[in-house]
C-alpha positions as CSV (number, residue, x, y, z in Angstrom):
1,X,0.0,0.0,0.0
2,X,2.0,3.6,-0.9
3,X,2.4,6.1,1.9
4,X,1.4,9.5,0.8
5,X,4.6,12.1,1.3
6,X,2.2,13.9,3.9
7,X,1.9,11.3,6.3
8,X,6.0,10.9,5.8
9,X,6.3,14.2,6.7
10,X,3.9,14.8,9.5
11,X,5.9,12.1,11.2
12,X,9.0,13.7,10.3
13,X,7.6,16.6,12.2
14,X,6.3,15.2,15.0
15,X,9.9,13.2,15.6
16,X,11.7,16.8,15.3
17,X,8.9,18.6,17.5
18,X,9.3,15.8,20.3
19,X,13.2,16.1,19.8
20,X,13.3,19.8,20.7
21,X,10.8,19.1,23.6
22,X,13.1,16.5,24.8
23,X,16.5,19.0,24.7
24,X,14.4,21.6,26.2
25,X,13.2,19.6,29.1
26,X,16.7,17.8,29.7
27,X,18.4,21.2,29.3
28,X,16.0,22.7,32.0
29,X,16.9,19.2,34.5
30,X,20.5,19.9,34.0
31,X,20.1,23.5,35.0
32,X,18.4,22.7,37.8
33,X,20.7,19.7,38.7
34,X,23.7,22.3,38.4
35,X,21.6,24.9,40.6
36,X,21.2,22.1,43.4
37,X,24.9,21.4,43.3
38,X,25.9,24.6,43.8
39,X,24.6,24.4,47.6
40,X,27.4,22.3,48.9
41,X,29.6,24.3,46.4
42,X,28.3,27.1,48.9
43,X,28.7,25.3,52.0
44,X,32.4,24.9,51.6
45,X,32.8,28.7,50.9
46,X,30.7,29.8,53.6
47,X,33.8,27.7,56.0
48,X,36.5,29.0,54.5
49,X,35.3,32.3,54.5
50,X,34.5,31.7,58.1
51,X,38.0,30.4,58.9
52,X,39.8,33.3,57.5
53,X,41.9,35.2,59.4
54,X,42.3,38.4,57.1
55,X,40.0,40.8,57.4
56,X,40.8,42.7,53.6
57,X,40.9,39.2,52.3
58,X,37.5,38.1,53.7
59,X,36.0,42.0,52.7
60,X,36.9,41.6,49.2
61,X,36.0,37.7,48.9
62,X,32.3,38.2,50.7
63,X,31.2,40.9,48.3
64,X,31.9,39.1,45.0
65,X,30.2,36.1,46.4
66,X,27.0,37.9,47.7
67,X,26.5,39.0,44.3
68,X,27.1,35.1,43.0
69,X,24.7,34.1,45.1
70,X,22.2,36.6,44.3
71,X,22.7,35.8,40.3
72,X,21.9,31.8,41.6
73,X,19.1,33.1,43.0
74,X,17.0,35.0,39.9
75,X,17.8,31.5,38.4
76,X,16.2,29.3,41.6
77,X,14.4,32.3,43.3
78,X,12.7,29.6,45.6
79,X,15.9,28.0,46.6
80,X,15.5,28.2,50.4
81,X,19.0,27.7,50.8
82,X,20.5,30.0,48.2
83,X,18.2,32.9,50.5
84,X,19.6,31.4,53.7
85,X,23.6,32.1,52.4
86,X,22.2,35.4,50.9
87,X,20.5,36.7,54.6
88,X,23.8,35.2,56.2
89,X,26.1,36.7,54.1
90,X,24.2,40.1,54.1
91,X,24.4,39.9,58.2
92,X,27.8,39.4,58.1
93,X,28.9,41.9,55.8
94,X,27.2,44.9,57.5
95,X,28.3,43.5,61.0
96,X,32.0,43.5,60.1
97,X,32.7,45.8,57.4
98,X,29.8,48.3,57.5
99,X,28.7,49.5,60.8
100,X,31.9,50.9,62.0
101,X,32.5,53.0,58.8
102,X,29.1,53.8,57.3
103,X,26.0,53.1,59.2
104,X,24.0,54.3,56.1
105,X,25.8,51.3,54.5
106,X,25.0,48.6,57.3
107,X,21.4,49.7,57.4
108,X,20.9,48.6,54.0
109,X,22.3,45.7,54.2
110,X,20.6,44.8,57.0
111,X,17.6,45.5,55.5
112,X,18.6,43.4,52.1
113,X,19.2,40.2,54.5
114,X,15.8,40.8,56.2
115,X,14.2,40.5,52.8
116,X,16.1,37.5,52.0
117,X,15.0,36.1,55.2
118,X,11.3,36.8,55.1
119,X,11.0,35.1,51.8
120,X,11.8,31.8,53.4
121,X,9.5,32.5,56.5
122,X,6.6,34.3,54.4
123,X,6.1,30.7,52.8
124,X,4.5,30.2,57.0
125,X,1.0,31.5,55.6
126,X,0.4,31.7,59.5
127,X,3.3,34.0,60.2
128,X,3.0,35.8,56.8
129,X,-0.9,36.6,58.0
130,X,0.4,37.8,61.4
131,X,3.1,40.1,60.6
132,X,0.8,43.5,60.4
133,X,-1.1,41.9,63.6
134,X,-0.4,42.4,66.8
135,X,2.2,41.0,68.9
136,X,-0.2,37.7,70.2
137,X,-1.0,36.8,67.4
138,X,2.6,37.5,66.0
139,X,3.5,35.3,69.1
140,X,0.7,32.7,68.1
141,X,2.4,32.4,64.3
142,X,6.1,31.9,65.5
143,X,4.7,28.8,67.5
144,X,3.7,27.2,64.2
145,X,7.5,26.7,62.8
146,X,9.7,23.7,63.3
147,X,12.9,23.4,64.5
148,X,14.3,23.0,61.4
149,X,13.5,26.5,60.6
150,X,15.6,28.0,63.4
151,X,18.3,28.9,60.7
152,X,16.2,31.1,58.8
153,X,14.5,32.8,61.9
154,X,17.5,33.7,63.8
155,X,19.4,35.5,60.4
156,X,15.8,36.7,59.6
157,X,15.2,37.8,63.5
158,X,19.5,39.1,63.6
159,X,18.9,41.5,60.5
160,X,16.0,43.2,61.8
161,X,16.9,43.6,65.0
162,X,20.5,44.5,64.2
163,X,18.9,47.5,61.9
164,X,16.6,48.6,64.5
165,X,19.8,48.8,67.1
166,X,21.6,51.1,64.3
167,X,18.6,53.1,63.7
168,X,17.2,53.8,67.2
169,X,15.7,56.9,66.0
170,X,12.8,55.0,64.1
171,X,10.1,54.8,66.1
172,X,8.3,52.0,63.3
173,X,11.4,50.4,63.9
174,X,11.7,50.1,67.5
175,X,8.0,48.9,67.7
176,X,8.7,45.8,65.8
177,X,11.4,45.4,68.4
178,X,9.2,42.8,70.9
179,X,8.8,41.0,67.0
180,X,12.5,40.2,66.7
181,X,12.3,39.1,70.2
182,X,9.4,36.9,69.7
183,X,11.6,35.1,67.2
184,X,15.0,34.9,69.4
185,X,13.0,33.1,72.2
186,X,11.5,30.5,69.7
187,X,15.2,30.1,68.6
188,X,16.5,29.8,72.3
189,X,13.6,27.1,73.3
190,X,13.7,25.2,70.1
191,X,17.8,25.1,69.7
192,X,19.7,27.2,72.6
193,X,22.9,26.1,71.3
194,X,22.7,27.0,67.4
195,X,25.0,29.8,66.3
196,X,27.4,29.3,69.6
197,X,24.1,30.3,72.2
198,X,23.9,33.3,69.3
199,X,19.6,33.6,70.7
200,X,21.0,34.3,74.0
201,X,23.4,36.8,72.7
202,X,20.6,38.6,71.0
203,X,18.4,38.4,73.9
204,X,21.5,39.9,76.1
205,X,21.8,42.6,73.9
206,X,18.0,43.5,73.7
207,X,17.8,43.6,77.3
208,X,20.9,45.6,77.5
209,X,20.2,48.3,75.4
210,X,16.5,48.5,75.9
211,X,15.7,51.2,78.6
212,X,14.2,50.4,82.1
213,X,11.0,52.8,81.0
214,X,10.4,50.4,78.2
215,X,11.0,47.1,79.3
216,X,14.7,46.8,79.4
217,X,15.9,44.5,82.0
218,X,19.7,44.6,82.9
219,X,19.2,41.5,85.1
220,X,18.1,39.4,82.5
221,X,20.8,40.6,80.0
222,X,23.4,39.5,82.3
223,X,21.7,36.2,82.9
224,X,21.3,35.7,78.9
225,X,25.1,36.8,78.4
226,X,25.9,34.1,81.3
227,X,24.2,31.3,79.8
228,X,25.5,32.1,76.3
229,X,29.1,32.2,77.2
230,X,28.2,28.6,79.0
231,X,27.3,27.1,75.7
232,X,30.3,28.8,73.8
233,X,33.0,27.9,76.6
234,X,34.5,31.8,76.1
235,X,35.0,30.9,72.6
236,X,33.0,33.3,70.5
237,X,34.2,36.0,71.2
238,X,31.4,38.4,69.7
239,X,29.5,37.1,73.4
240,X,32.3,39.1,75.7
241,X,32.4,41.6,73.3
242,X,28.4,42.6,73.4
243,X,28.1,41.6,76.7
244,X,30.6,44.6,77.8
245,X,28.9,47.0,75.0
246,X,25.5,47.0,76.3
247,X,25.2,45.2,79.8
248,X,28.4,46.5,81.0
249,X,28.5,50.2,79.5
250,X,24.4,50.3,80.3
251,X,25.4,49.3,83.8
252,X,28.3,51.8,83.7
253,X,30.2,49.1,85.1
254,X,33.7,49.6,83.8
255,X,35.6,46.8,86.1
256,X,33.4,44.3,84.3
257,X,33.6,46.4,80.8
258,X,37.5,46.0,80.9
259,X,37.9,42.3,82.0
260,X,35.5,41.3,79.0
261,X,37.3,43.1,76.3
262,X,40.6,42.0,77.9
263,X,39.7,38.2,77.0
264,X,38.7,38.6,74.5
265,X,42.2,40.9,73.1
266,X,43.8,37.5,75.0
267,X,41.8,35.0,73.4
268,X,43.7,32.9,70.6
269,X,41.8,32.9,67.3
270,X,42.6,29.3,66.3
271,X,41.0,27.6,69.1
272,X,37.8,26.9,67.2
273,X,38.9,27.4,63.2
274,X,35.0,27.7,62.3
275,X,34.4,31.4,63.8
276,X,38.0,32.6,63.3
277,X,37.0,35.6,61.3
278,X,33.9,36.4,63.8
279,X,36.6,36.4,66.2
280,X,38.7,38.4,64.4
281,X,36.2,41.2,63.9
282,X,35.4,40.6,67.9
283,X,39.1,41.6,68.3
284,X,39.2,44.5,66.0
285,X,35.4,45.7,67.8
286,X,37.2,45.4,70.8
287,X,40.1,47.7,70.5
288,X,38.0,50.2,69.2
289,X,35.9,50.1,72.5
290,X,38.9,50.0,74.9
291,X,39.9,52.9,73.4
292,X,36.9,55.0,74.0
293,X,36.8,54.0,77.9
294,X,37.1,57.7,79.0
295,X,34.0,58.6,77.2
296,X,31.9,55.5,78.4
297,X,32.8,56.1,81.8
């Protein structure tokens, strides 16, 4: 029986459209597969820039990277762990490069890892509901994470509550305050020792800085800073180093100020590889303060 030439080539046709599917779909799968891969490719970078031990080094290395993560990001934008290196990294550039030379500079940056953050918690429809409510029902929402999300609150919770401490003069800002520390305390009871006790930090340094006539409590600071150098061992040193900036100097209690900041200019920075450069920048914080005792006191 003959076969008509348009039968022949409709199933020409057919074979090249399905082709074309095909490369398009495995082209998309690679992509993706590449994408994936790139979060242990992330991993490792995130601990070696943690273990470095120069500051200009680490600067110039953490900028290029932020903006490599951001690029893998428009590609995967719901890649919860490309946004978790990209509020991280955000944090940690304002924290040690920003606020001592440009708080303008820190602010934003603070502000970018916040938004990073919130699109990992926003996908809480409970918490993404309660954050124009009010503070119950913002409590209520927190309650309805896991503890596997402890990550992404506490760099979520450490943006916005480090941009409020820089801006004080925000009234919006300071409001949201009792917000952040909703978040902290779910971080402390749900996993007190992640970060090196970093929720206790936090909640040191909220109660420290936070005035009596609003809530502040300088007991409780020093009981937070207490327990957080107790899961730490002494060994991160950002926990003498705030514990002297707001408890101490708060407290005007400059025996105290100058014995923290002293361990931590005695500390070595190779006793825990993982957090030398945090320690580093504790160092560098530290000198800085020492050197502006006759002002605090």
């Amino acid at each position: 029986m003959p076969i008509h030439t348009s039968y022949v080539r409709d199933d020409i046709m057919q074979r090249i459209i399905l082709i074309v599917l095909t490369a398009f779909l495995l082209e998309g799968c690679i992509q993706t597969i590449a994408l994936r891969s790139m979060g242990g490719i992330l991993d490792n970078g995130l601990a070696a820039f943690n273990e470095e031990s120069d500051l200009q080094l680490a600067h110039e290395a953490l900028g290029s990277n932020l903006k490599l993560i951001e690029a893998l990001i428009k590609s995967d934008p719901e890649n919860e762990k490309f946004l978790l290196f990209a509020a991280q990294g955000y944090n940690s550039y304002a924290l040690a490069f920003c606020e001592e030379d440009s708080v303008e500079r820190a602010r934003v940056f603070y502000q970018r890892a916040k938004e990073y953050g919130m699109r990992i918690l926003n996908n809480n429809t409970a918490f993404r509901n309660a954050l124009s409510g009010d503070i119950n029902n913002f409590r209520d929402a927190v309650k309805t994470f896991k503890k596997e999300d402890v990550p992404a609150i506490f760099w979520t919770a450490f943006s916005w509550g480090s941009y409020i401490n820089i801006t004080r003069t925000d009234v919006a800002g300071l409001a949201d305050l009792s917000k952040v520390q909703a978040l902290i305390e779910f971080v402390a009871d749900k996993d007190p020792s992640y970060y090196h006790g970093g929720a206790y930090l936090f909640l040191g340094t909220i109660e420290g800085i936070t005035p009596r006539s609003l809530g502040g409590n300088p007991d409780k600071s020093k009981e937070y800073f207490e327990k957080c150098l107790r899961i730490n061992g002494g060994k991160f040193l950002m926990t003498q180093l705030y514990y002297a900036k707001t408890y101490a100097a708060t407290n005007l209690d400059q025996q105290l100020f100058e014995a923290l900041l002293k361990q931590v200019e005695d500390a070595s920075i190779d006793d825990v590889p993982e957090i030398r450069l945090a320690n580093v920048v504790a160092k560098q914080k530290a000198r800085k303060l020492l050197s502006q005792v006759n002002d605090l006191f």
